[in-house]
PyMOL CGO cylinders between C-alpha atoms (Angstrom):
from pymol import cmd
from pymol.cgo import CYLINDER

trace = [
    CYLINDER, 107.59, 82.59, 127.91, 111.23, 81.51, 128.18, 0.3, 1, 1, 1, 1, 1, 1,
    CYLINDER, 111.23, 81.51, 128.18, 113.69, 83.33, 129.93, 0.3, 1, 1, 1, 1, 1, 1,
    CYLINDER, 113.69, 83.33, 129.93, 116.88, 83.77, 128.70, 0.3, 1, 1, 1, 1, 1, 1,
    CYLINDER, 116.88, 83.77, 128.70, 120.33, 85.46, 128.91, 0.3, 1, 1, 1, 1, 1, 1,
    CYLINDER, 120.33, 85.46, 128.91, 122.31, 87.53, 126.33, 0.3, 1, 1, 1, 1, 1, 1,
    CYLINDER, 122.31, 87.53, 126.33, 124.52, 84.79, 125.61, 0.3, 1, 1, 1, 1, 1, 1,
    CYLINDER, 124.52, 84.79, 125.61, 121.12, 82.31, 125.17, 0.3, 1, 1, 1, 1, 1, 1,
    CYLINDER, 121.12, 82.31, 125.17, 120.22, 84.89, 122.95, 0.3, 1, 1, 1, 1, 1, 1,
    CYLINDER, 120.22, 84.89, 122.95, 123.00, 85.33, 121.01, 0.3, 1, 1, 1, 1, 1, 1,
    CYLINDER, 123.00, 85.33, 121.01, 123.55, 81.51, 120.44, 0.3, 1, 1, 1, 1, 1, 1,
    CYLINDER, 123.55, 81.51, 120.44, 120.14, 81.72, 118.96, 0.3, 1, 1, 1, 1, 1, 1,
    CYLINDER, 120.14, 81.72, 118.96, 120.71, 84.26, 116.61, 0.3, 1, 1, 1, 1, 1, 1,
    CYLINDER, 120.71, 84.26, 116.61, 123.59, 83.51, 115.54, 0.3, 1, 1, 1, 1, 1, 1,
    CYLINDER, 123.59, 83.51, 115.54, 124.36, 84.12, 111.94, 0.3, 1, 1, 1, 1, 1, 1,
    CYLINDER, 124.36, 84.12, 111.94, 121.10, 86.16, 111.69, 0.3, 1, 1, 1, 1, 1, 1,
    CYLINDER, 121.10, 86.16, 111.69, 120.41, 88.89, 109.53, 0.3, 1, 1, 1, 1, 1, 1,
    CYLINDER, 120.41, 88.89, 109.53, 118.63, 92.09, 110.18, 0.3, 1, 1, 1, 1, 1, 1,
    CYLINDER, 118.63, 92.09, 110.18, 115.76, 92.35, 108.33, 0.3, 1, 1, 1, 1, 1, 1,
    CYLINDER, 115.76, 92.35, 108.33, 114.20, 95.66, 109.63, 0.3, 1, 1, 1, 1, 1, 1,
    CYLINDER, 114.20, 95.66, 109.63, 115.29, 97.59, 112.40, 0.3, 1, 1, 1, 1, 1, 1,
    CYLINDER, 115.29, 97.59, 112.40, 114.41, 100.76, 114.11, 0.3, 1, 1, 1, 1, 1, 1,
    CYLINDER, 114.41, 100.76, 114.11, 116.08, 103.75, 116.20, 0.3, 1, 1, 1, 1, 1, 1,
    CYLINDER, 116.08, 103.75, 116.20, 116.22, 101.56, 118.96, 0.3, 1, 1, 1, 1, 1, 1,
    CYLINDER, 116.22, 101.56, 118.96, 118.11, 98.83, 117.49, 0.3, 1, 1, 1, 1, 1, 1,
    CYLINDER, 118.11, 98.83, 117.49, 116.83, 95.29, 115.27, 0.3, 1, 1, 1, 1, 1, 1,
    CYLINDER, 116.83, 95.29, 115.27, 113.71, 94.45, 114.99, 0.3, 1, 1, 1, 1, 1, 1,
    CYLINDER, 113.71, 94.45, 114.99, 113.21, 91.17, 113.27, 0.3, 1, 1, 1, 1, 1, 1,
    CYLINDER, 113.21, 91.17, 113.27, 116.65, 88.87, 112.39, 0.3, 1, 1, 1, 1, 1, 1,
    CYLINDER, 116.65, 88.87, 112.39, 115.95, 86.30, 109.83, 0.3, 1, 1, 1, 1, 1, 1,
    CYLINDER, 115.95, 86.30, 109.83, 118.08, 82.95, 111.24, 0.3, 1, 1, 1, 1, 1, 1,
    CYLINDER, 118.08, 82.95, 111.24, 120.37, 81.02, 108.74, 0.3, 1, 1, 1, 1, 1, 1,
    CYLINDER, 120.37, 81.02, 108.74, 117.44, 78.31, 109.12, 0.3, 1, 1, 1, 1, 1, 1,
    CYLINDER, 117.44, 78.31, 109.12, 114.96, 80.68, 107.52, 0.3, 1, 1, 1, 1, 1, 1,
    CYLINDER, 114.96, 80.68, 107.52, 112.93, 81.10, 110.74, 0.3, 1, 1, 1, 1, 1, 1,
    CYLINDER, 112.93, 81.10, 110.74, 112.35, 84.70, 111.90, 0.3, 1, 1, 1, 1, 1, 1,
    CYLINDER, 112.35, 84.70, 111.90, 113.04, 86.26, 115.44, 0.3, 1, 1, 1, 1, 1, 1,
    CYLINDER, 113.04, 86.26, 115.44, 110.74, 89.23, 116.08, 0.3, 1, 1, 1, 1, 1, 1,
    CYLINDER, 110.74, 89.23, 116.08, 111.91, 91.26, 118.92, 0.3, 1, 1, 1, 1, 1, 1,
    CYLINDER, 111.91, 91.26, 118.92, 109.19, 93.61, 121.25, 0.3, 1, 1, 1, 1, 1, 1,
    CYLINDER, 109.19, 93.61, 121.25, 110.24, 96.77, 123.35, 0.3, 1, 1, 1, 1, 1, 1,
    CYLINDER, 110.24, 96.77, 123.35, 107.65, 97.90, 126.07, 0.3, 1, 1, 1, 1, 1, 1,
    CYLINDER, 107.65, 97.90, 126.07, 107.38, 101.58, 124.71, 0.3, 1, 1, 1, 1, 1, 1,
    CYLINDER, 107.38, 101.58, 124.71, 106.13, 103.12, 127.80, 0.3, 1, 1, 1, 1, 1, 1,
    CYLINDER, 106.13, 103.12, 127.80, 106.71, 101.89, 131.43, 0.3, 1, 1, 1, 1, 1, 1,
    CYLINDER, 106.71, 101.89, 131.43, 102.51, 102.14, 132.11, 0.3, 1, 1, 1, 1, 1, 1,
    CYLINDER, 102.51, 102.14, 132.11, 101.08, 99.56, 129.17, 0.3, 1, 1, 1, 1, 1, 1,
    CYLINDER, 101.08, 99.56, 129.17, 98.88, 96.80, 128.35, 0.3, 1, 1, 1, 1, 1, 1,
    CYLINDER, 98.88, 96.80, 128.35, 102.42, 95.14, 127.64, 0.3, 1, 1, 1, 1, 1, 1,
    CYLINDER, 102.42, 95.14, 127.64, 103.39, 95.11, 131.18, 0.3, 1, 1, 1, 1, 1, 1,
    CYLINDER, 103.39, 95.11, 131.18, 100.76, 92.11, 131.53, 0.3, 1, 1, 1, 1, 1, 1,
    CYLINDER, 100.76, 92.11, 131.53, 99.66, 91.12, 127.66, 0.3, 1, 1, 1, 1, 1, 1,
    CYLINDER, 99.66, 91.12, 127.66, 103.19, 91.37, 126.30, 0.3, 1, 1, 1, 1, 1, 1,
    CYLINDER, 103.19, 91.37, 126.30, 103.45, 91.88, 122.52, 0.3, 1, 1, 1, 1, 1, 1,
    CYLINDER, 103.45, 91.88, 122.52, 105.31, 88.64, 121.59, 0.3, 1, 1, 1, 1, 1, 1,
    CYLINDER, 105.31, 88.64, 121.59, 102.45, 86.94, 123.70, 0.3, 1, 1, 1, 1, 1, 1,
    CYLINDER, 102.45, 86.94, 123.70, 99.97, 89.07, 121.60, 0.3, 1, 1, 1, 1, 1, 1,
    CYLINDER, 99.97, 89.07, 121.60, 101.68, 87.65, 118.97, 0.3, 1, 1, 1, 1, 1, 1,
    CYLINDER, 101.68, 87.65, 118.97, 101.34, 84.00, 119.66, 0.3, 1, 1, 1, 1, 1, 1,
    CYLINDER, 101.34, 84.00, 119.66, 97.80, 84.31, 120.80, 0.3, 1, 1, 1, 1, 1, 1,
    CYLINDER, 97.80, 84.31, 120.80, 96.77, 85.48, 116.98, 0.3, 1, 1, 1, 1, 1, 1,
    CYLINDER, 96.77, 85.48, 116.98, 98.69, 83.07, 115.66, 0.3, 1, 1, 1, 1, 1, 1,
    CYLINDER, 98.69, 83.07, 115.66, 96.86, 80.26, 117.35, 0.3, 1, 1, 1, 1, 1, 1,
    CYLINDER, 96.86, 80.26, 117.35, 93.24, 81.88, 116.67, 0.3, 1, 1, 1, 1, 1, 1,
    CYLINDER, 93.24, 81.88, 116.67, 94.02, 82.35, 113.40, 0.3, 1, 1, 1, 1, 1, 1,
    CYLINDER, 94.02, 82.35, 113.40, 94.92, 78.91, 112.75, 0.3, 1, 1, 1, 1, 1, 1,
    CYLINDER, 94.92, 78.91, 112.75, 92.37, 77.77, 115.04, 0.3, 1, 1, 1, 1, 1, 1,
    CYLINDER, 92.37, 77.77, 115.04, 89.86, 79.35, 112.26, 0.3, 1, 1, 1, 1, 1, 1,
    CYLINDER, 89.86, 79.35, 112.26, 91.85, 78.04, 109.72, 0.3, 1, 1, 1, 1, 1, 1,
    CYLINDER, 91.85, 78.04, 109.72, 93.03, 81.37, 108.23, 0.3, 1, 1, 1, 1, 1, 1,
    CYLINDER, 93.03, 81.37, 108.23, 96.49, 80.84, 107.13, 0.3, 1, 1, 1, 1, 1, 1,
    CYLINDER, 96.49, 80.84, 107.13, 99.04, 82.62, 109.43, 0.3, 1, 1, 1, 1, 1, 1,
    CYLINDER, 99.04, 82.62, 109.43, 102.69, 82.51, 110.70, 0.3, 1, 1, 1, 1, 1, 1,
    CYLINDER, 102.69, 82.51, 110.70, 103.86, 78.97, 112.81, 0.3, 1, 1, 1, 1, 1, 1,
    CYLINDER, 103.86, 78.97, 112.81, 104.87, 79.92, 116.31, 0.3, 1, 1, 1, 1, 1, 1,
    CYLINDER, 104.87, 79.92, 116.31, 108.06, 78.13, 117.54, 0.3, 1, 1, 1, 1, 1, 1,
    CYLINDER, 108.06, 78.13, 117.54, 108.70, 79.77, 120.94, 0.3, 1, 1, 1, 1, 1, 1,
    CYLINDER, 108.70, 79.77, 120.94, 108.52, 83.18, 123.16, 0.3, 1, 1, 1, 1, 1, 1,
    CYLINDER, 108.52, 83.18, 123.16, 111.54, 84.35, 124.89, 0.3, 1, 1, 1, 1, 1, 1,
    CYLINDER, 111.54, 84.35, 124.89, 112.21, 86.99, 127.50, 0.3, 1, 1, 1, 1, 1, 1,
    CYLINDER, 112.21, 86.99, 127.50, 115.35, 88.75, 127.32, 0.3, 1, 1, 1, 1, 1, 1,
    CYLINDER, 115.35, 88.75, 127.32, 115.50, 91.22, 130.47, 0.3, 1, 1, 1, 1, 1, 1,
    CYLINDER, 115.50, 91.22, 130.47, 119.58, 91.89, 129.69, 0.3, 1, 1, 1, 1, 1, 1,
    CYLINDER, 119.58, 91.89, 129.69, 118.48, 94.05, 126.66, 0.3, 1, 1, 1, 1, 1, 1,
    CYLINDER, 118.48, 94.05, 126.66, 114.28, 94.67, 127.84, 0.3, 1, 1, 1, 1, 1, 1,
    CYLINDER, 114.28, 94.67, 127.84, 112.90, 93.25, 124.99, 0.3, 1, 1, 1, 1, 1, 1,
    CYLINDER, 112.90, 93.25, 124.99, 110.25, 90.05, 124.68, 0.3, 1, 1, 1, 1, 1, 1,
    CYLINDER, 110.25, 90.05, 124.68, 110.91, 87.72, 121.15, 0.3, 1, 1, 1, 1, 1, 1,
    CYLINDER, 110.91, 87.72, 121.15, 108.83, 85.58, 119.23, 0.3, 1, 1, 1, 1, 1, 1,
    CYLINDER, 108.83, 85.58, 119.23, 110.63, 82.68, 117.10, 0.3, 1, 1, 1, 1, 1, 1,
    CYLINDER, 110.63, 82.68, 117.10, 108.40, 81.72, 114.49, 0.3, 1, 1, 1, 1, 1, 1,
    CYLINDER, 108.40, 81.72, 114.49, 107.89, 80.06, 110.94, 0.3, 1, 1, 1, 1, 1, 1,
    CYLINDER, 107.89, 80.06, 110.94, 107.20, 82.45, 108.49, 0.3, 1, 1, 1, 1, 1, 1,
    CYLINDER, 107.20, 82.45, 108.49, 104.01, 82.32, 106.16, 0.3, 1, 1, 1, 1, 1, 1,
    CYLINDER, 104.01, 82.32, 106.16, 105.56, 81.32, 103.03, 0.3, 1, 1, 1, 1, 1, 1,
    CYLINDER, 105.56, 81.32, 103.03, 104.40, 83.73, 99.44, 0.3, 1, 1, 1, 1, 1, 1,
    CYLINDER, 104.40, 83.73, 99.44, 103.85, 87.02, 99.01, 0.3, 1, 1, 1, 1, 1, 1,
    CYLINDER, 103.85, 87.02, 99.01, 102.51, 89.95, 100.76, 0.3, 1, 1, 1, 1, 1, 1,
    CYLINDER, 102.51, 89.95, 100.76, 100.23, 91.58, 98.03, 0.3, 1, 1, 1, 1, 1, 1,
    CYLINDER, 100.23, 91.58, 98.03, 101.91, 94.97, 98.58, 0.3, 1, 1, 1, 1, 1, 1,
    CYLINDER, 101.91, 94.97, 98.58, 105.06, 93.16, 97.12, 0.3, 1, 1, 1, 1, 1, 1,
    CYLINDER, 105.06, 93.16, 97.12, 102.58, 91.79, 94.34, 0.3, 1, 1, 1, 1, 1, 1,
    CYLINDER, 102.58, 91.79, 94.34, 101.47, 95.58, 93.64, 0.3, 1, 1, 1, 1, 1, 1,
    CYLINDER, 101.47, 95.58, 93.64, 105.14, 97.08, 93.13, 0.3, 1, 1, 1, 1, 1, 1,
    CYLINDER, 105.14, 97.08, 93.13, 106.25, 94.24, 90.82, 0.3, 1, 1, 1, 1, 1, 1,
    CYLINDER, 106.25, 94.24, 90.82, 103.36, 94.85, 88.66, 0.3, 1, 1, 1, 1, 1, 1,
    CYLINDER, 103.36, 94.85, 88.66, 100.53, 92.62, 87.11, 0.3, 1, 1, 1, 1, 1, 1,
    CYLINDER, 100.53, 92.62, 87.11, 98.37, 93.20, 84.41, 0.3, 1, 1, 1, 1, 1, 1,
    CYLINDER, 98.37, 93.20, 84.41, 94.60, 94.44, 84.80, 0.3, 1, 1, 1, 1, 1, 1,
    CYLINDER, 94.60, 94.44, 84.80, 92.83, 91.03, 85.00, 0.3, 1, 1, 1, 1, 1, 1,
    CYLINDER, 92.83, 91.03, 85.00, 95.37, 88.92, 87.34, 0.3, 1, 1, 1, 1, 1, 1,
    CYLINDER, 95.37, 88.92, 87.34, 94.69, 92.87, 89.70, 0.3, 1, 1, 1, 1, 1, 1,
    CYLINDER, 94.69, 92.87, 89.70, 90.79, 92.43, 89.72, 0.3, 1, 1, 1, 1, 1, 1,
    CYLINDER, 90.79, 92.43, 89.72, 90.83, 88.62, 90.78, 0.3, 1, 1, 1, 1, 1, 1,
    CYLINDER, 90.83, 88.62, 90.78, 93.07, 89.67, 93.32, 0.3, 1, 1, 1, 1, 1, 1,
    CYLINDER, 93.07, 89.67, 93.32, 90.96, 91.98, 94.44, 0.3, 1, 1, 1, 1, 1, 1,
    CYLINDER, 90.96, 91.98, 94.44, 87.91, 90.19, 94.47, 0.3, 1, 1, 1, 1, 1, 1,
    CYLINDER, 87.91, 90.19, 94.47, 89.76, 87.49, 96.31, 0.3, 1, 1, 1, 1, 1, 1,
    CYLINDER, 89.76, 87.49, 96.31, 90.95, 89.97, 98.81, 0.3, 1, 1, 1, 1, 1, 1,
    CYLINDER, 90.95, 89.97, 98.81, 87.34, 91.65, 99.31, 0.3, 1, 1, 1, 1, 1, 1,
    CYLINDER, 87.34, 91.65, 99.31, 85.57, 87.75, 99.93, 0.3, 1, 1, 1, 1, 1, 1,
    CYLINDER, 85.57, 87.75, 99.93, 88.75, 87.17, 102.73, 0.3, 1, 1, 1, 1, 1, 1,
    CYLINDER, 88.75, 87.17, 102.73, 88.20, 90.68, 104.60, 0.3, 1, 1, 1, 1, 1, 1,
    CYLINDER, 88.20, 90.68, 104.60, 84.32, 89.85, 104.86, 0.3, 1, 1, 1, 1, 1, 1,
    CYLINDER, 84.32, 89.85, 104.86, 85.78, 86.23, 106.25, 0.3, 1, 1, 1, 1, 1, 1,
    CYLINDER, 85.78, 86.23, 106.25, 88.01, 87.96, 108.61, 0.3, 1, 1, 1, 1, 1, 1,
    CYLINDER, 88.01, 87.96, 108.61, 84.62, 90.11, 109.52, 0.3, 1, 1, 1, 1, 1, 1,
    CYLINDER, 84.62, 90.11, 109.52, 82.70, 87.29, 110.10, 0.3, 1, 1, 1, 1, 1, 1,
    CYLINDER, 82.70, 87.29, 110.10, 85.00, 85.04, 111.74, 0.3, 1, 1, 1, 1, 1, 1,
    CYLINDER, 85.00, 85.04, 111.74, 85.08, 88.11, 114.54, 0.3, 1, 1, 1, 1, 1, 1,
    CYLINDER, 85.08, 88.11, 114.54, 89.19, 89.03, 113.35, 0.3, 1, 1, 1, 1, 1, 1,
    CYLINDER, 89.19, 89.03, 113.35, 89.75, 92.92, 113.31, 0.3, 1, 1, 1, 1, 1, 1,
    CYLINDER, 89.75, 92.92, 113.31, 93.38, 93.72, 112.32, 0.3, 1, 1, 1, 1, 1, 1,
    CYLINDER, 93.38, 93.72, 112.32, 94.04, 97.60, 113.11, 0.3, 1, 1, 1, 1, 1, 1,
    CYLINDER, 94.04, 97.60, 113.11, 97.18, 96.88, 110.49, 0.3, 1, 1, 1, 1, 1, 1,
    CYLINDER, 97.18, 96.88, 110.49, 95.17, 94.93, 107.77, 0.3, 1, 1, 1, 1, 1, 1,
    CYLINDER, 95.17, 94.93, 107.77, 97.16, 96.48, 104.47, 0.3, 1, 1, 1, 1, 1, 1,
    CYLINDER, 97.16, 96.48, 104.47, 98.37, 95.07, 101.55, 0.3, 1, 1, 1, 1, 1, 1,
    CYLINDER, 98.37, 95.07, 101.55, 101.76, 94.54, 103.32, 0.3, 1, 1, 1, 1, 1, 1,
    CYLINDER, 101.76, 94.54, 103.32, 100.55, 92.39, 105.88, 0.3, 1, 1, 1, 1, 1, 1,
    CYLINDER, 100.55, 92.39, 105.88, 98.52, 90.33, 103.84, 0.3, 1, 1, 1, 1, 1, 1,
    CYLINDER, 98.52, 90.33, 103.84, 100.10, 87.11, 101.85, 0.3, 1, 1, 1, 1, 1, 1,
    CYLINDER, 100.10, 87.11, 101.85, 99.28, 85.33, 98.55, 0.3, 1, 1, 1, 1, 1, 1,
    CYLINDER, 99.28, 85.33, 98.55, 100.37, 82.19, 100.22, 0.3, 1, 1, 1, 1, 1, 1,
    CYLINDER, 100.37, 82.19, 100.22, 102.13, 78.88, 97.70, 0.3, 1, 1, 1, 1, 1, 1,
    CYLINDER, 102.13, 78.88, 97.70, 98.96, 77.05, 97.79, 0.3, 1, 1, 1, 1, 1, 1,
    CYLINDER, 98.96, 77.05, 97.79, 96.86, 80.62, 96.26, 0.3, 1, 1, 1, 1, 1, 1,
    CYLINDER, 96.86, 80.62, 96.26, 95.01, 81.39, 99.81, 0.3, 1, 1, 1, 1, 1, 1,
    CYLINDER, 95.01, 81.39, 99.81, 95.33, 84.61, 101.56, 0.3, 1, 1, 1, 1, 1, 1,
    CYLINDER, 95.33, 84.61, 101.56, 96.62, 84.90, 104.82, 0.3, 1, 1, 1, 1, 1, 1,
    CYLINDER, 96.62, 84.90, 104.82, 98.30, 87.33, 107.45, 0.3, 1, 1, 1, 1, 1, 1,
    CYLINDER, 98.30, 87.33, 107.45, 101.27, 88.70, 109.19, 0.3, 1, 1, 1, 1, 1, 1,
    CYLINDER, 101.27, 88.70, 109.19, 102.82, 90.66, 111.55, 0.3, 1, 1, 1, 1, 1, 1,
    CYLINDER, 102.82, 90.66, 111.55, 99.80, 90.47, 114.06, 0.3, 1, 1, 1, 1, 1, 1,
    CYLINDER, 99.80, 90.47, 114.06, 100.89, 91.73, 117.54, 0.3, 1, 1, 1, 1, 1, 1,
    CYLINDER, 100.89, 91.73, 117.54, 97.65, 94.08, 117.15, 0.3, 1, 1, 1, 1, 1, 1,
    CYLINDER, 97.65, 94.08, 117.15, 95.12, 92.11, 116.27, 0.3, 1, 1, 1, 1, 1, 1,
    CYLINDER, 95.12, 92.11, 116.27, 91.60, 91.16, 118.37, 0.3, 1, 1, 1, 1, 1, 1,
    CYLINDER, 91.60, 91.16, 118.37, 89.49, 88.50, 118.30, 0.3, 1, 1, 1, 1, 1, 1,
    CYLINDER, 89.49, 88.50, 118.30, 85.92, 88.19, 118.83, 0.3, 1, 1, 1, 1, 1, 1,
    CYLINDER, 85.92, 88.19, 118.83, 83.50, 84.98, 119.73, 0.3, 1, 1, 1, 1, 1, 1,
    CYLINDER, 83.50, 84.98, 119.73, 81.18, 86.29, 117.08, 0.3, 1, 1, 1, 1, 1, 1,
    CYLINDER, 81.18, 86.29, 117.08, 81.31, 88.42, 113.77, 0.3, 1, 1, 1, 1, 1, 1,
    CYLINDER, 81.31, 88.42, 113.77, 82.26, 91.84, 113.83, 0.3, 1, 1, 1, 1, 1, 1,
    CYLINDER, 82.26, 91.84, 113.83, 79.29, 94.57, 114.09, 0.3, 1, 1, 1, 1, 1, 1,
    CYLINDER, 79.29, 94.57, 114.09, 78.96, 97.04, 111.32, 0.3, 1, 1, 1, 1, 1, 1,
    CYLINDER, 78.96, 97.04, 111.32, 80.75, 100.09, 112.98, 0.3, 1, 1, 1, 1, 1, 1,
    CYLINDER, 80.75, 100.09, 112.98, 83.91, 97.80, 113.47, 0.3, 1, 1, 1, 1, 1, 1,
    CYLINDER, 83.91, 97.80, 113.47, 83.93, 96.58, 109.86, 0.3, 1, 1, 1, 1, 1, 1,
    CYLINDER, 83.93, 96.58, 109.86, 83.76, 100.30, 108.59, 0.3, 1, 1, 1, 1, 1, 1,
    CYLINDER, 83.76, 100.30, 108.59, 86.53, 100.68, 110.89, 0.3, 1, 1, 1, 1, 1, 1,
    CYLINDER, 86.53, 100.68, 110.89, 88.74, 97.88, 109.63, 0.3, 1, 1, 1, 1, 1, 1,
    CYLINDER, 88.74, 97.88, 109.63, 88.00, 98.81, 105.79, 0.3, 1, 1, 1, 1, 1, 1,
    CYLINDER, 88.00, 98.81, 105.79, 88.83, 102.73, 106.57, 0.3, 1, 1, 1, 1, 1, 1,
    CYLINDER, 88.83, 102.73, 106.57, 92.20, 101.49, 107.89, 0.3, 1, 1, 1, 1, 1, 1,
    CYLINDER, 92.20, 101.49, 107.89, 92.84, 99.62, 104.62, 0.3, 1, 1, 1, 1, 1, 1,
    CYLINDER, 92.84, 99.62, 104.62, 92.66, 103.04, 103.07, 0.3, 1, 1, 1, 1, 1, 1,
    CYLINDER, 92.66, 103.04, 103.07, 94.77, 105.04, 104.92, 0.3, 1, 1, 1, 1, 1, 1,
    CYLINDER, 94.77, 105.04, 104.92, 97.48, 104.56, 102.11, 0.3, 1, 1, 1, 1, 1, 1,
    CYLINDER, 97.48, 104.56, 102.11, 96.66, 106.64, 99.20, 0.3, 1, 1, 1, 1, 1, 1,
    CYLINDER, 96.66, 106.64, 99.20, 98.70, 104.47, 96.71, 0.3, 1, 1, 1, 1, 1, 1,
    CYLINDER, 98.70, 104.47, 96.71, 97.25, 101.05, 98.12, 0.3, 1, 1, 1, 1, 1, 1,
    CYLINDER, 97.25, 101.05, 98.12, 93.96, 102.87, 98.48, 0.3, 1, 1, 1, 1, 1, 1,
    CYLINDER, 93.96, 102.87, 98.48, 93.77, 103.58, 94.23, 0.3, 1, 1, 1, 1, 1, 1,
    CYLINDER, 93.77, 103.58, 94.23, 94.71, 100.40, 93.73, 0.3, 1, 1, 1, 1, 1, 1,
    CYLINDER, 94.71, 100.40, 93.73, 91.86, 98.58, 96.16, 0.3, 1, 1, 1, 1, 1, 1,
    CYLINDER, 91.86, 98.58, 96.16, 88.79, 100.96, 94.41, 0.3, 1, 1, 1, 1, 1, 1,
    CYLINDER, 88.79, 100.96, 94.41, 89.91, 99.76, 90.77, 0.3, 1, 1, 1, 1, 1, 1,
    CYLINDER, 89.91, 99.76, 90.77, 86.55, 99.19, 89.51, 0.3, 1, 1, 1, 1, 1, 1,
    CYLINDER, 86.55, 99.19, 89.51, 85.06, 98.35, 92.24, 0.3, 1, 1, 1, 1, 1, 1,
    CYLINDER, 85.06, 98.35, 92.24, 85.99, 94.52, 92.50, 0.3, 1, 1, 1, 1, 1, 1,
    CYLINDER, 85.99, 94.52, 92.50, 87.33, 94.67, 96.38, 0.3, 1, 1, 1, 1, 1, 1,
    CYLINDER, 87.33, 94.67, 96.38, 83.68, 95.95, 97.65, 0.3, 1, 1, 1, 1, 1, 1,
    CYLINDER, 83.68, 95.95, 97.65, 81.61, 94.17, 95.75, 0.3, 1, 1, 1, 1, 1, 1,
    CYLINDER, 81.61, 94.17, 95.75, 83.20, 91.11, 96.20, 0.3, 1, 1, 1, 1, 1, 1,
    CYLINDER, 83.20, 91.11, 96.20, 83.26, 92.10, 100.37, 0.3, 1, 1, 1, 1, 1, 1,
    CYLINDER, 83.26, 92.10, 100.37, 79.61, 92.80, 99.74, 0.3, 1, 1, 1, 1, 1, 1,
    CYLINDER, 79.61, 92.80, 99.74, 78.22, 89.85, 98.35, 0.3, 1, 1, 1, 1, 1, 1,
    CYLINDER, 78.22, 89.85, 98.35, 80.67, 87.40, 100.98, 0.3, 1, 1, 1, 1, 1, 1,
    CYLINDER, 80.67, 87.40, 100.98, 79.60, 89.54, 103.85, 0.3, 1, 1, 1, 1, 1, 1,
    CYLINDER, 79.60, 89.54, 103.85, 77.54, 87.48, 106.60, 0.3, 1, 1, 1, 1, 1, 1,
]
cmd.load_cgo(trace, "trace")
């Protein structure tokens, strides 16, 4: 992790625009180049961030994820910014959609059910490959150019030697759920489970 000064650190984000902020200030800045800069505040003075800081979190997925060939943001470099207390990640984003965009734009009933099917053989992947997400939803999942499914936005996310055990992969699906209008949308006629069911090692 690089250390660097406010002016460092507003040389790099120069010409950046705020793509989602908070109450205590920006979050992510997209740079004129189309790269992102994703910043991370320590929310309590006792954490796991203190040693395993978020943007290292971060990284870490990034390069499991890719080491298991599950499509996933491109890590450029960490930065530590103790002028304004926050960590950053600069990274490549994962280019497509995030299927939550998909779902408010609209598609007709047969282009929803291979989706879903598609999305319920990746989760049993993720399962077996030993990834559980705590924030796997449709809006950090992404239809990438090339048709594949991959993720985002994965400060949060574990990763086991071996495939995940039954309670965790209850877990994981349960948190899929948690959004009533997602939820709806994932049942449909039962495409997502069935297709999580029969790819499930």
């Amino acid at each position: 992790m690089i250390r660097i000064d406010t002016p460092c650190f507003q040389a790099l984000t120069a010409g950046a625009e705020v793509v989602e902020r908070d109450s205590y200030g920006a979050k992510v800045l997209l740079l004129p180049d189309q790269s992102y800069f994703k910043l991370f505040r320590r929310k309590r003075l006792l954490s796991s961030a203190l040693w395993r800081p978020y943007a290292q979190r971060f990284a870490d997925a990034c390069r499991v994820l890719a080491e298991r060939r599950i499509p996933c943001p491109e890590v450029i470099a960490l930065y530590r910014i103790p002028s304004i207390e926050r960590d950053a990640v600069h990274y490549l984003p994962l280019p497509g959609q995030t299927l939550r965009q998909m779902l408010e734009q609209g598609m007709g009933e047969a282009d929803a059910a291979q989706l879903r099917r598609q999305l319920g053989a990746f989760v049993a992947r993720l399962h077996a490959a030993g990834i559980y997400f705590r924030s796997l939803h449709l809006g950090n999942i992404v239809l990438t150019q090339q048709k594949t499914l991959g993720l985002i936005d994965l400060a949060d996310m574990r990763a086991y030697r071996r495939g995940l055990g039954r309670i965790l992969r209850h877990r994981n699906l349960r948190h899929m759920l948690r959004y009533p209008e997602e939820a709806g949308w994932l049942a449909g006629n039962g495409e997502f489970l069935a297709a999580y069911r029969a790819s499930a090692t």
